[in-house]
N, C-alpha and C positions, 0 to 999 in steps of 0.2 A: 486478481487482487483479493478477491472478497473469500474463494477457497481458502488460498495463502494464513492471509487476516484468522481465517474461522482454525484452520490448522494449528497453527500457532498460537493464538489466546487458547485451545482444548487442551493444547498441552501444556502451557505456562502458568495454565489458570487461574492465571488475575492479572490485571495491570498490563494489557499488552496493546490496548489501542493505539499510545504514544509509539513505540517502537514498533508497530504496523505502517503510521502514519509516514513515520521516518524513512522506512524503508520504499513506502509507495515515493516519496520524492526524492530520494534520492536514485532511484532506478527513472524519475521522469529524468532528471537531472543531464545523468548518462545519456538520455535516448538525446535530447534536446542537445547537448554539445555530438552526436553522432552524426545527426543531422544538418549541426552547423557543419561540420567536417565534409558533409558528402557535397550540400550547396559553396562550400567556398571558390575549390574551382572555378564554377559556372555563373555566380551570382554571388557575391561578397555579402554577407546579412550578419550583424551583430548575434551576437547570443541573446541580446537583450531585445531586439526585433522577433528572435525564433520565439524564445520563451512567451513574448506577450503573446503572440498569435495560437499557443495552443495551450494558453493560462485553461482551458477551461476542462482540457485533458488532466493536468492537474489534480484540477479540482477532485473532477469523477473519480481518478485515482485513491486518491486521499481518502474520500467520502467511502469508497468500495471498500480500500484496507479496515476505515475505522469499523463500517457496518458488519465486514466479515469477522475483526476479531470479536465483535459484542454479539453475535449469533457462535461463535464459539465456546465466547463466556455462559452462554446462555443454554447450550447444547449441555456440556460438565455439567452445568449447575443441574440441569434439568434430569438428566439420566444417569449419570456418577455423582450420586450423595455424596458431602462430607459425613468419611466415617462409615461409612456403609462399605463391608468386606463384600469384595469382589468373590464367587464362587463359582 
């Protein structure tokens, strides 16, 4: 996520931590209804049981896209000037 994140904000260069964030949950989202899908057979468990149990996977998620698009942001900023021809 934090590559992804840093990928992405170097080429959008600007405003990409919200639509990092997004994407880290809703890829948790996926994995979290996969999971219910694989447990149902064997043990019946809410989605709402999966989820809280790996709230913290989430999180880190999240955290990793927001922190890799602002090292992105920060990469451009730092070594591709605004304005400054490439040669």
């Amino acid at each position: 996520m934090v590559l992804a994140g840093a990928v992405g904000a170097f080429i959008a260069r600007r405003g990409f931590a919200l639509p990092a964030a997004l994407v880290a949950m809703i890829t948790w989202f996926i994995i979290i209804y996969i999971l219910q899908s694989i447990a149902e057979p064997v043990q019946p468990a809410s989605f709402t049981e999966i989820a809280l149990q790996n709230l913290s996977v989430l999180l880190l998620m999240v955290m990793a896209a927001v922190i890799g698009a602002n090292i992105g942001i920060w990469i451009r900023g730092r070594y591709f000037k605004q304005g400054a021809s490439a040669t």
